[in-house]
N, C-alpha and C positions, 0 to 999 in steps of 0.2 A: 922717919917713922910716922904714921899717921896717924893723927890723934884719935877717941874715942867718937868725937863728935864725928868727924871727917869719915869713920868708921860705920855709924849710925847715918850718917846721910847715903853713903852707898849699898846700904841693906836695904833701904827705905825704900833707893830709885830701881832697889832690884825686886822689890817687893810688888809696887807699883805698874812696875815694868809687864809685872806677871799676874795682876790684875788686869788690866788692861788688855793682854792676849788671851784672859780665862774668860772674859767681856766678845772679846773679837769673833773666841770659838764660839760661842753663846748663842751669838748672833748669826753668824753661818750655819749653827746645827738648827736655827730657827728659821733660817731662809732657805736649806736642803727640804728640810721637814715640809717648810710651806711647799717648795715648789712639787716636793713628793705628792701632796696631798693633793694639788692641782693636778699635776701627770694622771693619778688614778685616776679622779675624778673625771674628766675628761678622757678617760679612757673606758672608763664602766658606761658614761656617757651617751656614749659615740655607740659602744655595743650595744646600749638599752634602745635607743630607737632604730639602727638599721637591722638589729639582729631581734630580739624579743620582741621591740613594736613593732617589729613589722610581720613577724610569724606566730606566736601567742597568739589566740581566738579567742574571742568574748562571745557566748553566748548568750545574747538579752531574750529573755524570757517572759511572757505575758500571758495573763488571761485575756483575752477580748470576750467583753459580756452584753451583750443586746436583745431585745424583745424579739426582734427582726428574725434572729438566727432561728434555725427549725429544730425542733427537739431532737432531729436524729442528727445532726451535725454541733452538739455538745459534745464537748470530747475532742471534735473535729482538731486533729493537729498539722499547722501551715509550718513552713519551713520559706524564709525569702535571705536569700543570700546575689551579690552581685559583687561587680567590679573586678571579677582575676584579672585580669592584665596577665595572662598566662605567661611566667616567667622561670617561676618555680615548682619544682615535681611535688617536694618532701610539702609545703605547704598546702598545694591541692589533693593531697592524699589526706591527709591532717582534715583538711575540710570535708572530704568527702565520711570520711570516720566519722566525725563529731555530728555530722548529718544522720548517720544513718544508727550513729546510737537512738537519737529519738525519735525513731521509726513514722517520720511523717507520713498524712496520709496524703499530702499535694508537698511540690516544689515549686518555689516562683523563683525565678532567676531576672533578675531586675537589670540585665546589661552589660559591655564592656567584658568581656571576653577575655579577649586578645590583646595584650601587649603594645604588639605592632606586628609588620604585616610580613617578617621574614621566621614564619613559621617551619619549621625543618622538620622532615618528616620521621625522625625521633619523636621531638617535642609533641608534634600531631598525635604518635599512635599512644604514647602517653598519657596525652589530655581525653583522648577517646575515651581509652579503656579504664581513667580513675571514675571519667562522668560518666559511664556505662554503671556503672556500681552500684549509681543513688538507687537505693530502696525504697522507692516511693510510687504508689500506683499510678497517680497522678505529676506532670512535670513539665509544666510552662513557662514560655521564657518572650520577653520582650528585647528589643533589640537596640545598644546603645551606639554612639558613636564611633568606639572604635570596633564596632561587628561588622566585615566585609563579607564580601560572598562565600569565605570560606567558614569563617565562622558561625553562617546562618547554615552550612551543609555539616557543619559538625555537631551543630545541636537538633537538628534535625536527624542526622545519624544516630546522636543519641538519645533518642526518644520525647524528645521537648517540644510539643504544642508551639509554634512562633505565633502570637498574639500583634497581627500590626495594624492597629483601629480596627480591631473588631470585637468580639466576646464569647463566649462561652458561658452554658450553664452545669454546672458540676452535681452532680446526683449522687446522693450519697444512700443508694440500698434500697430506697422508694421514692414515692412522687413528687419529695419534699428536695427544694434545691437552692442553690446560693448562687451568683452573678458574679462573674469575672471578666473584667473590659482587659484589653494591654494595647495602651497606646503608644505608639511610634512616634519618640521627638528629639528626631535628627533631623526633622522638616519645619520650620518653624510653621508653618502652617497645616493643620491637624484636623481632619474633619472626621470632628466630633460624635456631628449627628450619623456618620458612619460606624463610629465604632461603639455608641451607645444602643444600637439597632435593638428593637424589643425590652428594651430597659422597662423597667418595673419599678416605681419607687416604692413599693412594699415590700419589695424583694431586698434580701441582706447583698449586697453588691458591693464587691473587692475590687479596686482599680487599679493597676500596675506599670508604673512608666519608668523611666530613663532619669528626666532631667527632673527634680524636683519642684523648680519654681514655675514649671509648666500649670502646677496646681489652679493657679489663679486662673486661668483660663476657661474653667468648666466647673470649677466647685459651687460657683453660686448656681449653676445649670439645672445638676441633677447632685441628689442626694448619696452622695457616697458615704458608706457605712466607715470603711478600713481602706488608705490610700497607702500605697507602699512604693520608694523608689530610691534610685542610688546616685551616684555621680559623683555626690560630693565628698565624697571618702570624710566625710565630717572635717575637711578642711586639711587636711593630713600633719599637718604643724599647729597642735593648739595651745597656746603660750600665753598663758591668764594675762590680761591688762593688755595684750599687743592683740589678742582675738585669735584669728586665724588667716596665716601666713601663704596658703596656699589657696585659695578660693579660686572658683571654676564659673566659666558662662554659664547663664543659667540654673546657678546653685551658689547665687549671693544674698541670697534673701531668707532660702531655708538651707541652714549649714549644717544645724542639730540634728539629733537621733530621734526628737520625736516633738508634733506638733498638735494643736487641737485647731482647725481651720473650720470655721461655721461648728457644726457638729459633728466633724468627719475626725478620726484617730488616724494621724499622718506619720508614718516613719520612714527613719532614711536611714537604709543601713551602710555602715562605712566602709564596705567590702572586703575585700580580701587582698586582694595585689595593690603596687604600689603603682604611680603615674605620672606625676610632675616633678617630684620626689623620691629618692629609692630611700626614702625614713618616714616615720610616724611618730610625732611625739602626742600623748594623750588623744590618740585617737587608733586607737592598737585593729585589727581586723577581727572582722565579728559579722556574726549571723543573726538572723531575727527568729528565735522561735514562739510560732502563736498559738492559742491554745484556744476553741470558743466556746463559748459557753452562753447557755440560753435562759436568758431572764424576764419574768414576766411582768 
């Protein structure tokens, strides 16, 4: 028969025994729990930038105020949007809405189109008929790198001024007007003095191009008032302390949303579609609404 002691020492190892497995469980319901909270996490993740950042629209909005501007183009409302990469219906319709809620009175389309160059003739009558839409009296467009010949007949179809080194002056109801250049730089060589033709440096003058870092080439030239251009989808991966993971020819110098260059207000908008990446982290797509306004 076993003694008392002998007794107590087997409750003790069974005691023990079952601390040890309540330790075990402990430990596994801590390491489900972790690996659960990674699972999500990387799953909310993955849908925040391919699915929300990449279809969610920012609208950045501005006053632009200058002496320059003519008293009857106060008010004056610009709308500059660029980059579809024509891929998606439901987001080019989403842009074309949010455009036409605030009923600009010009559109500047800053480039890049298209995707790539197997457009199907779905897709085509699609993108026609959402760009057919825009509300806007005015609708000019500059032509970026991926814009081939069919692209430059589809915005031409739908009603878009093509801007290639040259300019226009925009009239707003009388004699009083504002300058608009759109420069083409898929060339690296740009002639300027072409498409600054009748330039005014009195005159409130919009310049509108493709590549951003083109700036440098002609800012110290001629006085631009508001510079506006795309490309660099704002880097499409911006990931504090690593910078930006995606950066583009041409659009390594200006990556950001917006710059002061001599005394020129410089924005880049981060467009709409995607292009080296089918994700956007902190750089969601977004349109530029400007607003001007006249100061003496």
């Amino acid at each position: 028969m076993n003694s008392r002691i002998e007794l107590n020492k087997d409750k003790q190892i069974d005691i023990d025994k079952e601390k040890q497995m309540n330790a075990i469980k402990k430990v596994i319901k801590k390491i489900v729990f972790a690996i659960l909270i990674i699972f999500l996490l990387a799953f909310f993740t993955f849908f925040y930038i391919t699915k929300i950042g990449t279809t969610s629209i920012i609208v950045n909005e501005e006053i632009i105020s200058s002496s320059k501007i003519p008293e009857s183009f106060s008010g004056f409302k610009i709308i500059q949007f660029g980059d579809i990469h024509y891929d998606n219906y439901d987001l080019l319709k989403d842009t074309i809405n949010t455009i036409n809620k605030r009923n600009p009175d010009i559109v500047l389309f800053t480039g890049d189109l298209l995707k790539d160059d197997n457009l199907t003739t779905k897709k085509r009558k699609n993108l026609v008929g959402e760009l057919k839409k825009l509300n806007a009296p005015l609708k000019y467009a500059v032509l970026g790198e991926a814009d081939n010949d069919e692209a430059l007949s589809i915005l031409l179809d739908c009603g878009f001024v093509i801007l290639d080194n040259n300019n226009d002056y925009i009239y707003n109801g009388n004699n009083e007007s504002i300058m608009l250049v759109g420069l083409n730089t898929n060339n690296e060589v740009i002639n300027y003095q072409e498409a600054f033709t009748n330039y005014n440096a009195n005159t409130y003058t919009i310049t509108m191009f493709h590549k951003p870092d083109y700036i440098d080439e002609f800012i110290s030239s001629y006085s631009i008032d508001l510079a506006l251009a795309g490309h660099s989808h704002l880097g499409e991966i911006r990931i504090p302390y690593l910078l930006n993971l995606a950066n583009k020819d041409y659009a390594s110098k200006y990556i950001n949303s917006y710059y002061e260059v001599n005394s020129t207000k410089f924005y880049i908008t981060s467009g709409i579609g995607t292009d080296t990446y089918d994700v956007r982290i902190n750089a969601r797509p977004s349109i530029n609404f400007f607003r001007l306004r006249k100061t003496t």
